[in-house]
Structures are given as C-alpha cells and as structure tokens.
C-alpha positions in Angstrom: 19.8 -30.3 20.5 16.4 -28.5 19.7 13.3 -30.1 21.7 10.5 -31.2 19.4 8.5 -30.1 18.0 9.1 -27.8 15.2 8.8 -26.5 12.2 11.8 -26.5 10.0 11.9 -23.5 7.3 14.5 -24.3 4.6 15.8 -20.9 3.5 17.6 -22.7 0.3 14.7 -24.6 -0.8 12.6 -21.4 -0.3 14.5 -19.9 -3.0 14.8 -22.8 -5.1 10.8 -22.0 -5.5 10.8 -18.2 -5.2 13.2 -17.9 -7.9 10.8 -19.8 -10.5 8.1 -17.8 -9.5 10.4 -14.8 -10.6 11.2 -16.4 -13.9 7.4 -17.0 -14.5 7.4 -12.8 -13.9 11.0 -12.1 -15.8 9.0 -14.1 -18.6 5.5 -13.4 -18.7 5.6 -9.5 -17.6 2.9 -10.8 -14.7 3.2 -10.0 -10.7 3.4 -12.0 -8.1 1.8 -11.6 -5.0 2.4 -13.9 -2.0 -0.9 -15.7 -0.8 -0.9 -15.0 3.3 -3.7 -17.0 3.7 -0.8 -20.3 2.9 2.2 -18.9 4.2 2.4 -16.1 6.8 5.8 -17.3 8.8 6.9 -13.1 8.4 10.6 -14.4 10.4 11.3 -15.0 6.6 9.5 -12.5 4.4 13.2 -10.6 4.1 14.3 -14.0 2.3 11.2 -13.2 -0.2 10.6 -10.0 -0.9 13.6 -9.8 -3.2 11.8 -12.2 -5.5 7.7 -11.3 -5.2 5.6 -7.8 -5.6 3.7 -8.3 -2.8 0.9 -9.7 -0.6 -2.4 -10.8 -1.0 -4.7 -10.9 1.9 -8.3 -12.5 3.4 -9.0 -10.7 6.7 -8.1 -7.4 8.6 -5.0 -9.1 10.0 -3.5 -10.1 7.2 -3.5 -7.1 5.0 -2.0 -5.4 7.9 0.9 -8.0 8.6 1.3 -7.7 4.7 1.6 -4.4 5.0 3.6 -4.4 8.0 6.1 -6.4 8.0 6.3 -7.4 3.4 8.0 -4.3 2.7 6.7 -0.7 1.9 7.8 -0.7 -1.4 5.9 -3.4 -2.1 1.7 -3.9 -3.2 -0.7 -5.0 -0.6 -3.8 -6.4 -1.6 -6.7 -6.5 0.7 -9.6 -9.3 -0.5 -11.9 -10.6 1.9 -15.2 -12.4 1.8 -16.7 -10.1 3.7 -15.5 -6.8 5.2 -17.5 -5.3 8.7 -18.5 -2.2 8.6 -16.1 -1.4 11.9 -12.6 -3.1 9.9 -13.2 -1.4 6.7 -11.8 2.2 7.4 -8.6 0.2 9.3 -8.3 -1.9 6.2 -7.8 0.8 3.9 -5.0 2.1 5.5 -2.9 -0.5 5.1 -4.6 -1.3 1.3 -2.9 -0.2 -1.9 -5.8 -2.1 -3.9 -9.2 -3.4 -2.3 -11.2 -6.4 -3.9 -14.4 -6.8 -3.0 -16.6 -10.5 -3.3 -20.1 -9.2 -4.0 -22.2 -5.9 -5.6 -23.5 -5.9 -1.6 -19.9 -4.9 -0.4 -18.7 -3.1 -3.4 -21.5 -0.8 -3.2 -21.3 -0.4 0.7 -17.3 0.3 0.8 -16.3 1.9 -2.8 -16.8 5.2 -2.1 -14.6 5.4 1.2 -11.4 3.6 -1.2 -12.2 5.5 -4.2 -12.2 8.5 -1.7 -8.8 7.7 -0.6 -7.0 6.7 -3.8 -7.3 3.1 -3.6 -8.0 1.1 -6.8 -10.6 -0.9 -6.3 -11.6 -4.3 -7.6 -14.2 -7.5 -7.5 -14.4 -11.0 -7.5 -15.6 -13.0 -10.5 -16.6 -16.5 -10.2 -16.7 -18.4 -13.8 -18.4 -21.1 -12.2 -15.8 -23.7 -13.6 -12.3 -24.7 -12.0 -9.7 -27.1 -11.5 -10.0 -28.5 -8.3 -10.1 -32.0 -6.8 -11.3 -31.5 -3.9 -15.4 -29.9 -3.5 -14.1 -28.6 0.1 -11.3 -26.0 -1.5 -13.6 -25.7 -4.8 -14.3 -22.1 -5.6 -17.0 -22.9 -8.1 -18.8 -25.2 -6.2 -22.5 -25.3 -6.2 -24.1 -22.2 -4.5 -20.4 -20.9 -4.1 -20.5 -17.5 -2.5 -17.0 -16.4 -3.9 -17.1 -14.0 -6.4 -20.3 -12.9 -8.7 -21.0 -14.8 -11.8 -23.2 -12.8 -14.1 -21.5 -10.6 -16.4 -24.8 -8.4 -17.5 -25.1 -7.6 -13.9 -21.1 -7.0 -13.8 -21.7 -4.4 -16.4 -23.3 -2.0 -14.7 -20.9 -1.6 -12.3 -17.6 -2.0 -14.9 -17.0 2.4 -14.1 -16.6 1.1 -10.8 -13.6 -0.9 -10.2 -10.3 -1.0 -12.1 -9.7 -4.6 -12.1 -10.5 -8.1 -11.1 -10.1 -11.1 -9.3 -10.5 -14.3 -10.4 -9.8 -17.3 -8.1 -10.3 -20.8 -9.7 -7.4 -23.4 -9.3 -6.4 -25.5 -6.5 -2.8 -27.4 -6.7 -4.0 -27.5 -11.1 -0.3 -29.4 -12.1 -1.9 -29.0 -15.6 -0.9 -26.5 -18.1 -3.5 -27.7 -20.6 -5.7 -27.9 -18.2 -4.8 -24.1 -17.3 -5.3 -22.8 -20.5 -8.0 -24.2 -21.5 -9.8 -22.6 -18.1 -8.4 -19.5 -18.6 -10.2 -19.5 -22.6 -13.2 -20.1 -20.5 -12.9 -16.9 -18.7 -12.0 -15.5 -21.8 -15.3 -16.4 -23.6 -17.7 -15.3 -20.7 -15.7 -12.1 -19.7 -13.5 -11.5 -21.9 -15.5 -8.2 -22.9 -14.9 -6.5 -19.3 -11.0 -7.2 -19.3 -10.8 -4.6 -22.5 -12.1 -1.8 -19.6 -10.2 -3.0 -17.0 -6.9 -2.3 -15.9 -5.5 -5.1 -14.1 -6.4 -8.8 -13.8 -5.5 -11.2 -11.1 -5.6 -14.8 -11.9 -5.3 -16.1 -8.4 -3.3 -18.9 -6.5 -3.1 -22.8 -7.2 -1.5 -22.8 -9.7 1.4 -25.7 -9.4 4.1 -24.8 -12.0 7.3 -24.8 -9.7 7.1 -29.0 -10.5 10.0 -29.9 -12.6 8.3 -31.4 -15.6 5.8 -28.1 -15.7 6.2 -26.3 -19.0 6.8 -22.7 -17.5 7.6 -20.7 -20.4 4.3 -21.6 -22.4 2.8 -20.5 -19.1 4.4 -17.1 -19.3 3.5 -16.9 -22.9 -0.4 -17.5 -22.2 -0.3 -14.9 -19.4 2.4 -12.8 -22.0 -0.3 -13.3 -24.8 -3.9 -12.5 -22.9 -2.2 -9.3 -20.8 -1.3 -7.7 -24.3 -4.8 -8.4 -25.7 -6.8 -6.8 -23.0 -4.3 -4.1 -22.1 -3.7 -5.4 -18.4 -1.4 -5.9 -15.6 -1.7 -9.7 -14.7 -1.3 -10.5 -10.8 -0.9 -13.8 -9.6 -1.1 -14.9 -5.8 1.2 -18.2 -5.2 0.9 -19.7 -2.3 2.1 -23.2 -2.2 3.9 -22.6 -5.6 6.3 -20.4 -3.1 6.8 -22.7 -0.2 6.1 -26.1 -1.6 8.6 -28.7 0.2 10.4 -25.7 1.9 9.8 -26.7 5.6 9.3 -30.0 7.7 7.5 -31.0 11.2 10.3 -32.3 13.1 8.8 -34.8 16.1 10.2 -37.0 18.3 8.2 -41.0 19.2 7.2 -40.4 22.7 5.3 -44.3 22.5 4.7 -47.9 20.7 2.0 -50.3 20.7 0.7 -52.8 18.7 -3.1 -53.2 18.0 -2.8 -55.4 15.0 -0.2 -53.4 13.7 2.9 -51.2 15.2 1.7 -47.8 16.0 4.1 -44.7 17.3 2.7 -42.3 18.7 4.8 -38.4 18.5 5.3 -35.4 20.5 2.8 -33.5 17.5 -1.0 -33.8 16.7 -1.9 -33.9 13.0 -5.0 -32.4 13.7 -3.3 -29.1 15.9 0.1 -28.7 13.8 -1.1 -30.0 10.1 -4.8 -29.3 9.8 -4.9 -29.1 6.2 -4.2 -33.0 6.1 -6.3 -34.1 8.2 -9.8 -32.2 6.3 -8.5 -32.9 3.0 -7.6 -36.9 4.5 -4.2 -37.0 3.3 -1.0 -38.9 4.4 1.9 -36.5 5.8 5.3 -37.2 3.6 8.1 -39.0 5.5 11.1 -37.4 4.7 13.6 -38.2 7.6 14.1 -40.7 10.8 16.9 -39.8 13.3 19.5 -38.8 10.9 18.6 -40.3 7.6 16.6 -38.9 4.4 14.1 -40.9 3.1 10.8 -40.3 0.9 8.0 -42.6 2.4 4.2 -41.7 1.1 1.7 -43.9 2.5 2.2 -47.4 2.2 0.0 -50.4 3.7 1.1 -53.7 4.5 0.2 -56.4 7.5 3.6 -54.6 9.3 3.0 -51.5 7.7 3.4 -48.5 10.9 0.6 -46.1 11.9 1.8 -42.9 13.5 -0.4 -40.9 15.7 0.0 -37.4 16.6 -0.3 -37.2 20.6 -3.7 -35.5 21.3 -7.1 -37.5 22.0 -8.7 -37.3 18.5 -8.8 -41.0 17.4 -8.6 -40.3 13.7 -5.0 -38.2 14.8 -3.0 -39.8 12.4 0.0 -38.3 10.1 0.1 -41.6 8.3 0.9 -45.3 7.1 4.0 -46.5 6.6 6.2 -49.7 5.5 9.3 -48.8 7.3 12.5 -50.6 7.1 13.2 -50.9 10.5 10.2 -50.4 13.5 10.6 -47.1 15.2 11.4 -47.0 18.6 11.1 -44.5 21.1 13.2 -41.3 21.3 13.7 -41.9 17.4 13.3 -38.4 15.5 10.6 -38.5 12.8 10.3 -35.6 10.4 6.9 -34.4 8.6 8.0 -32.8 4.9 5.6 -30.0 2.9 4.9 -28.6 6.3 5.3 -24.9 5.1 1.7 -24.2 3.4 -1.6 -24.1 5.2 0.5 -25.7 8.5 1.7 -22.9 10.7 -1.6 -20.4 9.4 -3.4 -23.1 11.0 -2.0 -24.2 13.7 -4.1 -24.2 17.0 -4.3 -25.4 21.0 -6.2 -28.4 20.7 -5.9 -30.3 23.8 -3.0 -28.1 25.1 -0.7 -30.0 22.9 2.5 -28.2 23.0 2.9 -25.8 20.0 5.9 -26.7 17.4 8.3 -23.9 17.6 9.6 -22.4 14.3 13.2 -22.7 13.1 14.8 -21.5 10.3 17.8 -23.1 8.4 20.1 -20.7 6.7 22.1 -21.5 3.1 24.5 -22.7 5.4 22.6 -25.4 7.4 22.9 -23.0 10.3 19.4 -23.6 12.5 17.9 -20.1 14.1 15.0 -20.6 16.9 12.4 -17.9 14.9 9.8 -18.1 17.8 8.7 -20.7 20.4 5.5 -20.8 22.2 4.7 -21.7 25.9 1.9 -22.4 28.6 1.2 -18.4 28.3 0.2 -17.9 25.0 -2.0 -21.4 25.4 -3.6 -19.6 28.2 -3.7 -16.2 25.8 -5.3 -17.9 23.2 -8.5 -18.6 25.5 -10.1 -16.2 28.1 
C-alpha cells in the first residue's frame, strides 16, 4: 500500500483532455502550447507531447525544463515578466521564440534574439478580461502585464513578429470569449495585419462538456485567416483539469462545535492555489468509494484540516454520510494544476509524493521527497 500523501496523475483522464485540446487544433488550424507555469509534473510530458506543440514558459527554469525534457521537435516559448540581464543569454538558448512584457525589456534584449535567429514578440494588455477573481486578473488596475497603447506599439511593430495576449482566467464562456476577442480586434486589430503569429493565451475553459468547441475553432479559424497569422494558445488547466487527486490519510478527530479531521496534508503547502483564491478542495473519494462532495454546511457538516499550524488550513466543509474516522483514506480531486508548481516546505510537513496511474490502473511511484530535499530547499 502507498503511504500518504500523494499526488495521483490519471494518465486516461489526461488524455481525455489532451485529445480535445487537439481537436480545438485539428479544427481551428491553432497551436497549442502547454502552460508550465500550471502543470510542470515532466514524469508525464511523454503522455503529452503526442497531442500539443509545445511549451510556454515564465522564468529561466521553465523555458529550460520546456526545452529539456517537452521534446526537441517541439516550440519553446520563453515569456517572462521580467528577464535579468545575467538569465537572458542562458534563456535564449533554450528559446525558439522570446516574448517580451514591456518597450524597457524589448529594447534591452532584442538585438541579442534577433542576433541569434529567434522570433521575437511582446505582450499586449487590452485592458479588459474575463476574470473573476482581481488576484489572477491580468487587466487589473495598474497591471504591469503587457503594454496597452497601440500608438506607442507602433513604433516598434518592425520589431517583433508576433504577440501575446493574456486575458482569460477559467472564462467557461464562449460568448463571452468572442466578444473579448472583438475587443482586441477593435483596438489592435491594425498591428495583427503585420504580424506573423498571435498567441491568445491560457484560461480558456472549453474541455467542459457542454462548451461549444467547434464555434471556438471557427472564431480562432476565422480571425487567423483575416490577419494572416499562426494562432498559439497556452492551455494550462484546459490540459490537466480533473486529471490528478491528493490522496491523504485522517491522522485525527475532534469536535469544536462541529466534527473536524485533520490529514496527513496541509492545504496551504500541497494546494496553494485554494487556499489564496478561498476555495473548497473537491471530495472525490473515502477509503475505497467515489463520491463528488463540494462544500456543504450543516450543524454536522465535517471540517477537514490539513496538518500544519496555519489556523485557516483547511481543504473544506463537508456533509458526509458517515463521520470519518481515523486511518480512513480521503482523496483531494483537480489537484493537477497550480498544485505540484506550488508545492512548498511549510512547517516541514511531509511532501506528497507523485504517482502516476497508467490506462491500466497500474500505479508508478514518479518521485518521492524526504528530510534531504526539506533540508536542500533552505540553507
């Protein structure tokens, strides 16, 4: 039996999603680049490549492990916020385009890729998006991503060959899609006829089942052929969505009012991404049986805690059927995307361990982590 906890990657259910994302391409004519900043588990990127063009990076590190380990055959795209002056000449040679977030670090850096025969790009920021939440919002007020004003975009059109432009975050909406992406259209619309690519970004949610993909494809189909461009996209979540769960075992009860568990995990160290954006982890199995709990509060409603000393460490409420005892196994779902990328020591809590199940329900211990790299991780 594996020891808790871990991450559970879902190779089937992987490819459930990859294989939309590649009908979105078949369809459209668009590219799809995997977002590393979500999803960067590379013990799996042999499972993906088949289906995506390439990666899509934020830091030093990442373009590299894009690089690295996503294939040669495949594009790596190097975007970060801002690039030192001591990464940039490493970044480049792992870079087969570079996208730069401001005129500052086009100007500084352009000349060393242009040098080197590497397209090169920049951020645009519309100043509109879909995005519920003002912590992920691109165009939030006095956003530093991407510039803005297209008569100062002009001058520097001879430049760069393409562009990126970032403004969706989990956007479910096709409508909604569209309508942003006329937006764009309106404001910039004038630069894409010079350009040569376009990326469109990440967040957009159309692996859901009732998401009307092929007049997706046609929109992307439609605005490539007007502007003569290659359109990228860079899925993250749309890739790994519901692919992988936290697995945990109850290490404790109380009762304070209400019955509280406490597990061998910490919200705050193994599933960050909830715990800023104050969100209830999925329920999706105890011991041996499947179910699909959201929160749910009720005077006997259970609170389980993750194990570290935060107060607010806390994967969720729950109306259970039965009250959870200890040694019961209690498994976390949607734990794929901005999970393991963010995983950290906090409090020496032990670090899940990542395990991959094959097609045939065949579990693989990927990697496990011990008191050494704890120690590594500090000084």
């Amino acid at each position: 039996m594996l020891k808790t906890p871990y991450y559970q990657i879902d190779i089937a259910a992987l490819k459930q999603n990859l294989q939309i994302v590649q009908r979105l391409c078949d369809l459209s004519g668009a590219k799809a680049l995997l977002a590393l900043k979500c999803f960067a588990t590379w013990g799996v990127f042999d499972e993906m490549t088949p289906y995506l063009h390439g990666t899509t990076s934020s830091s030093l590190n990442e373009v590299r492990l894009g690089k690295e380990e996503f294939g040669e055959d495949k594009e790596t795209h190097a975007y970060s916020v801002a690039y030192s002056a001591d990464e940039i000449d490493e970044v480049l040679t792992y870079a087969d385009k570079i996208i730069f977030n401001s005129f500052n670090q086009l100007h500084a850096f352009k000349d060393k890729a242009k040098a080197q025969g590497i397209p090169v790009g920049l951020r645009i920021n519309p100043k509109t998006s879909n995005s519920s939440f003002i912590i992920a919002d691109p165009a939030r007020p006095f956003s530093r991503l991407g510039e803005h004003d297209i008569e100062k975009i002009k001058p520097v059109i001879d430049d760069i060959t393409g562009v990126m432009i970032h403004n969706n975050c989990e956007n479910n909406s096709f409508e909604a899609f569209s309508d942003s992406l006329a937006d764009i259209e309106a404001k910039f619309g004038e630069l894409f006829y010079q350009l040569e690519w376009v990326s469109l970004g990440g967040g957009i949610h159309f692996i859901a089942p009732d998401y009307p993909l092929e007049k997706l494809a046609q929109r992307l189909k439609s605005f490539s052929e007007k502007y003569g461009v290659q359109v990228y996209l860079e899925p993250g979540e749309a890739c790994i969505h519901n692919a992988a769960k936290l697995v945990t075992t109850v290490l404790d009860t109380l009762h304070n009012g209400k019955p509280l568990a406490v597990v061998d995990a910490s919200i705050e160290a193994h599933m960050l991404d909830l715990l800023i954006y104050r969100e209830t982890a999925p329920l999706v199995q105890i011991n041996d049986e499947a179910c699909q709990i959201t929160s749910q509060q009720s005077d006997d409603s259970t609170i389980i805690y993750g194990k570290s000393c935060l107060a607010g460490d806390i994967f969720g409420e729950y109306a259970l059927d039965k009250p959870l005892t200890i040694g019961d196994k209690v498994s976390f779902g949607n734990a794929a995307g901005y999970t393991m990328v963010k995983k950290n020591w906090f409090n020496g809590v032990a670090m899940p361990a990542i395990v991959i199940c094959d097609e045939q329900g065949e579990l693989t211990v990927q990697k496990t982590f011990g008191y050494e790299d704890f120690k590594a991780s500090l000084s």
